[in-house]
C-alpha distance (Angstrom), angle and dihedral (degrees) to the residues before:
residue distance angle dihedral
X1 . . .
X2 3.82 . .
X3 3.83 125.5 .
X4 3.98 125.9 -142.6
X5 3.65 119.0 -167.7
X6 3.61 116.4 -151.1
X7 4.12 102.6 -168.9
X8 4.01 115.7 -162.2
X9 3.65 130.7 -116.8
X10 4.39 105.7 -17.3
X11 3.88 92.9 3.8
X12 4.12 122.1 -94.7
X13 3.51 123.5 -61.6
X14 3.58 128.8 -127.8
X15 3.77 94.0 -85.7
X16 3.69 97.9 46.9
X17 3.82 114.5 111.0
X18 3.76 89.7 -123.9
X19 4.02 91.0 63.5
X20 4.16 85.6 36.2
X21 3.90 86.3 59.0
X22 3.62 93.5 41.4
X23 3.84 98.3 55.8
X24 3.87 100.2 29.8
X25 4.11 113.1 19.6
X26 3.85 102.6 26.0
X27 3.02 95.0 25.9
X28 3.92 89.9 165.5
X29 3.79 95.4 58.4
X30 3.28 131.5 114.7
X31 4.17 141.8 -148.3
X32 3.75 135.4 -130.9
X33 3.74 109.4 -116.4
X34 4.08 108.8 -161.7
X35 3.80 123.3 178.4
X36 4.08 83.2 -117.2
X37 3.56 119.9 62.8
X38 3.98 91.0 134.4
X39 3.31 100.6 40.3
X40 3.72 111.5 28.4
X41 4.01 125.0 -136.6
X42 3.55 117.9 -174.8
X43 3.72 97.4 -146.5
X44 3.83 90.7 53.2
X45 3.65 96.6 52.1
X46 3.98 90.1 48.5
X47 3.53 94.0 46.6
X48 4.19 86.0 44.6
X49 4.10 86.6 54.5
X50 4.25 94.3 44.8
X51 4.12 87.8 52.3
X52 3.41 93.0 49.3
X53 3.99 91.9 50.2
X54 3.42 94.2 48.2
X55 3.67 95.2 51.9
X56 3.76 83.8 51.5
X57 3.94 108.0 99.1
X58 4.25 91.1 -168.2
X59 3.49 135.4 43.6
X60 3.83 109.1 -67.0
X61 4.22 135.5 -148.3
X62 3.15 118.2 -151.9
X63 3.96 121.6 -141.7
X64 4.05 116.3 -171.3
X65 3.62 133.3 178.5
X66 4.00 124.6 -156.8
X67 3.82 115.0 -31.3
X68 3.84 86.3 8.8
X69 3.62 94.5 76.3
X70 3.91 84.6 54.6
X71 3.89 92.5 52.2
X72 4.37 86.1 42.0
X73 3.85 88.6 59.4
X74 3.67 98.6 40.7
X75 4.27 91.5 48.2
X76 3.99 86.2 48.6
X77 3.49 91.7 48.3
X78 4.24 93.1 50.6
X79 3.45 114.1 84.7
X80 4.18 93.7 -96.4
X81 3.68 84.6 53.8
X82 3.93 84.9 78.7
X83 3.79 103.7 48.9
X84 4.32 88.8 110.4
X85 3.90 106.0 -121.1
X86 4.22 91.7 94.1
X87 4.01 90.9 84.0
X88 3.71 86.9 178.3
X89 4.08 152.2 -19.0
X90 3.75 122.8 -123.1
X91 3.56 102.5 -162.8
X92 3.91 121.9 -171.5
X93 4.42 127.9 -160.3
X94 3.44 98.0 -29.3
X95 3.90 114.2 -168.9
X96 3.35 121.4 -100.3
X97 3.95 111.4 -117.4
X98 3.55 100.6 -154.3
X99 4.04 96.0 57.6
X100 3.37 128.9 113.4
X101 3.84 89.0 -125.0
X102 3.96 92.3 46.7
X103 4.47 94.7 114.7
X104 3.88 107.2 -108.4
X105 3.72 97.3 -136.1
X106 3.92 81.2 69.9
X107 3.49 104.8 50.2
X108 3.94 90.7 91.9
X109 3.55 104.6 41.3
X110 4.00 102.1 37.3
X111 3.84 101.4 36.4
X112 3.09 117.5 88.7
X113 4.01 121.5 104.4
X114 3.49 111.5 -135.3
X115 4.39 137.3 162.3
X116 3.65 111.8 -111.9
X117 3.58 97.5 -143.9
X118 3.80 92.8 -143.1
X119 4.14 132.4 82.6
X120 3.79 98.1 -83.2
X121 3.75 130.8 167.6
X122 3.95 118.5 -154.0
X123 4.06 111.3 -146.3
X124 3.88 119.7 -158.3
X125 3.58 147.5 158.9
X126 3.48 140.6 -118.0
X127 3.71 92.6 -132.1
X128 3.82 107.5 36.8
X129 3.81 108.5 149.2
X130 3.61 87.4 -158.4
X131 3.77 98.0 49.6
X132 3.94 131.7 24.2
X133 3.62 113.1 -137.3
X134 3.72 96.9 -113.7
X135 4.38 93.1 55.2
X136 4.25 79.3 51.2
X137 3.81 79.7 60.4
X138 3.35 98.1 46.3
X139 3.68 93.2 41.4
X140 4.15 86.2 57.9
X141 3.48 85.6 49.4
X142 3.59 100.5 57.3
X143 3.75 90.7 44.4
X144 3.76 83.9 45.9
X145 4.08 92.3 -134.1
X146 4.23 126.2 117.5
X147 3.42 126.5 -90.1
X148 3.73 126.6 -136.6
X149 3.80 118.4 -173.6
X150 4.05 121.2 -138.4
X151 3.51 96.8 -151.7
X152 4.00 121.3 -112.7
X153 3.88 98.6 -25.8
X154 3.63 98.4 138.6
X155 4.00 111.6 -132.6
X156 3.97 89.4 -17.2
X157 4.10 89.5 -115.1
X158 3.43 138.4 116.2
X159 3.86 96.1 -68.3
X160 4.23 87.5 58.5
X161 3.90 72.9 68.0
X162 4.26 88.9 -143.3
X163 3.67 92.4 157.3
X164 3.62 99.8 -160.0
X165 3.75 94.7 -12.2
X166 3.62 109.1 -129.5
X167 3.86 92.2 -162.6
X168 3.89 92.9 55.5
X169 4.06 89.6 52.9
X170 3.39 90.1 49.9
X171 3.65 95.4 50.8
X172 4.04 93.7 43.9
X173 3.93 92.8 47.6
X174 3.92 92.0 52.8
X175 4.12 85.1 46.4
X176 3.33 90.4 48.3
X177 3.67 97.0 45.7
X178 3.95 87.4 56.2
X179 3.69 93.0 61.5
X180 3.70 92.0 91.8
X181 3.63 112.7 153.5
């Protein structure tokens, strides 16, 4: 199994679980790099996700953080979002879209709701400041996956200060582990 991560809004810093996993736990993963960390474009981020699955030579789960979630459910729902090696999509706080707080230059690329057509599992907190536990729910419910909450860990990033977040392993190992085919 490969691992994709799909940072949020100008990639994850050193300290942010996703680069923890990448260096220490998965240590075989690999990230999207799109031309637009800054400044986000949809179609670059998608485009970032399908070259990194088609350099993949195994199946592949994705794990996204923030706005990567949103770019994760708009490559699975493009037509190379279908071609059967993503086996699933791990996808941690996203923001909600509808908040005040949600950055206007995204509202037209990033917003809208779609199913991702694969086994996913949508991660959130109790505390996010960019997105209230009940718009997580409704988030999962428009991508018609489950939604597991993390407790009060803020936006689950590198200011939550979860190190290598023990809880978030857990939760990805017991996804993973339900991928049988």
């Amino acid at each position: 199994m490969r691992y994709i991560m799909v940072p949020g809004w100008n990639g994850s810093d050193a300290g942010h679980w996703q680069s923890v996993w990448e260096a220490d736990w998965l240590p075989g993963a690999t990230r999207i790099v799109p031309a637009s960390w800054s400044h986000p474009d949809r179609d670059d981020w998608v485009e970032a996700i399908d070259r990194r699955v088609r350099e993949s030579e195994c199946d592949v789960v994705l794990v996204a953080h923030s706005l990567g979630c949103f770019a994760v459910a708009q490559w699975l729902a493009s037509e190379s979002g279908g071609d059967g090696r993503v086996r699933g999509a791990f996808l941690v706080a996203p923001p909600d879209q509808r908040a005040e707080s949600f950055p206007a230059e995204l509202l037209s690329s990033f917003m809208e709701p779609v199913a991702v057509g694969v086994p996913a599992l949508l991660v959130a907190s109790e505390n996010d400041p960019y997105c209230e536990i009940d718009a997580a729910g409704r988030i999962a419910g428009e991508w018609q996956i489950p939604l597991v909450s993390a407790g009060a860990q803020g936006h689950i990033n590198s200011d939550s200060k979860l190190e290598d977040w023990p809880l978030g392993q857990r939760l990805l190992t017991s996804f993973v582990a339900g991928l049988v085919r």
